[in-house]
C-alpha positions as CSV (number, residue, x, y, z in Angstrom):
1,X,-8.1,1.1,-18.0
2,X,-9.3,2.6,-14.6
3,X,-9.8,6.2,-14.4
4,X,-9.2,6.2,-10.8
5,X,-5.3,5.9,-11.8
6,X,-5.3,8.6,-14.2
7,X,-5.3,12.4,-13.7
8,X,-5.0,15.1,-16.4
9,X,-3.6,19.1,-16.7
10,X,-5.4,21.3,-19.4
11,X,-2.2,22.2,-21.2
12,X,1.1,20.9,-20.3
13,X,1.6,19.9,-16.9
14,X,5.4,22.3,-16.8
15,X,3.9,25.4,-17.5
16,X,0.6,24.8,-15.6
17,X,2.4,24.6,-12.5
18,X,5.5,26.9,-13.6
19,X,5.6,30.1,-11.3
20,X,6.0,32.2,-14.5
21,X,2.4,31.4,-15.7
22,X,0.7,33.7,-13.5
23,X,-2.7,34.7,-16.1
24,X,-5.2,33.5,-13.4
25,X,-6.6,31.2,-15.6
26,X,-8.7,28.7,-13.4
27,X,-7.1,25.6,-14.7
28,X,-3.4,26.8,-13.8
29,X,-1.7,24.6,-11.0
30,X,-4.5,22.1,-11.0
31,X,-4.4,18.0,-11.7
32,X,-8.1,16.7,-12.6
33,X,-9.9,14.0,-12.7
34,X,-11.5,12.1,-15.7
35,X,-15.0,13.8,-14.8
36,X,-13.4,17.1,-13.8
37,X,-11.3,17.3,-17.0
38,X,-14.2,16.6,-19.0
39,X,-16.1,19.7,-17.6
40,X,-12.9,21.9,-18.2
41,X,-13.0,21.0,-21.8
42,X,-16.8,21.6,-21.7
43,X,-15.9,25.5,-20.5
44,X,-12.8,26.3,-23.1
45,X,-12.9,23.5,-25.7
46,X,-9.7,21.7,-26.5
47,X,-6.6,23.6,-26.7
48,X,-5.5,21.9,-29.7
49,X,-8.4,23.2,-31.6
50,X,-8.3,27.1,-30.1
51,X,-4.2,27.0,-29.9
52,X,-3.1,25.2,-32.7
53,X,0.4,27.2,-32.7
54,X,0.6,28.3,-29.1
55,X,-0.5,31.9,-29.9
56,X,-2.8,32.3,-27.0
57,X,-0.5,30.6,-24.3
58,X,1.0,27.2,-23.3
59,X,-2.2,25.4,-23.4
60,X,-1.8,23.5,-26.5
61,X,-3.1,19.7,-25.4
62,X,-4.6,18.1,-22.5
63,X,-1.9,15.8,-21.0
64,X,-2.9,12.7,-19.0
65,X,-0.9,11.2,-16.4
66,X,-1.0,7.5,-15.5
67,X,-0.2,6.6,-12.3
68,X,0.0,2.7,-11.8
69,X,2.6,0.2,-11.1
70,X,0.5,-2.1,-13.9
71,X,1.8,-1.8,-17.7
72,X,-0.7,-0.5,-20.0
73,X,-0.5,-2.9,-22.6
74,X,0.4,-6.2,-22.6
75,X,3.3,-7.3,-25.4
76,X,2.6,-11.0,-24.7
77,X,6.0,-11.2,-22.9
78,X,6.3,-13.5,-19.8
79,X,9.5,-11.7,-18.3
Protein backbone atom coordinates (compact mmCIF):
# COMPACT_ATOMS: atom_id res chain seq x y z
CA UNK A 1 0.00 0.00 0.00
CA UNK A 2 1.35 3.63 -0.42
CA UNK A 3 1.29 5.82 2.48
CA UNK A 4 1.11 8.81 0.45
CA UNK A 5 -2.81 7.83 0.03
CA UNK A 6 -3.38 7.25 3.60
CA UNK A 7 -3.86 9.84 6.48
CA UNK A 8 -4.78 9.04 10.13
CA UNK A 9 -6.74 10.99 13.33
CA UNK A 10 -5.57 9.95 16.87
CA UNK A 11 -9.04 9.02 18.13
CA UNK A 12 -12.03 9.08 15.95
CA UNK A 13 -12.02 11.34 13.24
CA UNK A 14 -16.14 12.74 14.48
CA UNK A 15 -15.11 13.93 17.71
CA UNK A 16 -11.55 15.12 16.70
CA UNK A 17 -13.04 17.57 14.55
CA UNK A 18 -16.52 17.99 16.49
CA UNK A 19 -16.86 21.68 17.88
CA UNK A 20 -17.81 20.14 21.26
CA UNK A 21 -14.33 18.69 21.91
CA UNK A 22 -12.70 21.79 22.81
CA UNK A 23 -9.80 20.16 25.67
CA UNK A 24 -6.85 21.76 23.64
CA UNK A 25 -5.37 18.63 23.18
CA UNK A 26 -2.79 19.10 20.31
CA UNK A 27 -3.99 16.28 18.13
CA UNK A 28 -7.76 17.74 18.02
CA UNK A 29 -8.90 18.85 14.44
CA UNK A 30 -5.72 17.50 12.85
CA UNK A 31 -5.34 14.64 9.82
CA UNK A 32 -1.65 13.09 9.82
CA UNK A 33 0.50 11.54 8.00
CA UNK A 34 2.11 7.97 8.31
CA UNK A 35 5.38 9.69 9.85
CA UNK A 36 3.48 12.26 11.74
CA UNK A 37 1.02 9.77 13.33
CA UNK A 38 3.75 7.72 14.32
CA UNK A 39 5.42 10.54 16.39
CA UNK A 40 1.82 11.27 18.00
CA UNK A 41 1.74 7.83 19.20
CA UNK A 42 5.38 8.23 20.33
CA UNK A 43 4.15 11.35 22.70
CA UNK A 44 0.65 9.65 24.30
CA UNK A 45 0.96 5.89 23.42
CA UNK A 46 -2.02 4.29 21.77
CA UNK A 47 -5.39 5.20 23.02
CA UNK A 48 -6.56 1.76 22.96
CA UNK A 49 -4.09 0.85 25.66
CA UNK A 50 -4.52 4.26 28.00
CA UNK A 51 -8.54 4.43 27.09
CA UNK A 52 -9.69 1.05 26.94
CA UNK A 53 -13.37 2.22 28.02
CA UNK A 54 -13.34 5.77 26.92
CA UNK A 55 -12.85 7.17 30.53
CA UNK A 56 -10.41 9.77 29.64
CA UNK A 57 -12.15 11.08 26.44
CA UNK A 58 -13.07 10.07 22.83
CA UNK A 59 -9.69 8.89 21.90
CA UNK A 60 -10.14 5.33 21.96
CA UNK A 61 -8.16 4.09 18.50
CA UNK A 62 -6.25 5.63 15.83
CA UNK A 63 -8.41 5.63 12.72
CA UNK A 64 -6.84 5.58 9.16
CA UNK A 65 -8.33 6.93 6.23
CA UNK A 66 -7.60 5.61 2.69
CA UNK A 67 -7.98 7.81 0.10
CA UNK A 68 -7.59 6.12 -3.41
CA UNK A 69 -9.80 5.27 -6.29
CA UNK A 70 -7.67 1.66 -6.26
CA UNK A 71 -9.31 -1.32 -4.26
CA UNK A 72 -7.25 -2.55 -1.51
CA UNK A 73 -7.35 -6.03 -2.03
CA UNK A 74 -7.80 -7.84 -4.88
CA UNK A 75 -10.75 -10.76 -4.81
CA UNK A 76 -9.53 -12.21 -8.15
CA UNK A 77 -12.65 -10.87 -9.84
CA UNK A 78 -12.32 -9.53 -13.38
CA UNK A 79 -15.64 -7.28 -13.35
Amino acid sequence: MDLRTVSFTYGDSHPTFSDRVNDGKEYRKKIYTYDEIIGVIGRYGLPQDWNPDGKYGPERYVEAHVWSDRGIFSSGCTS
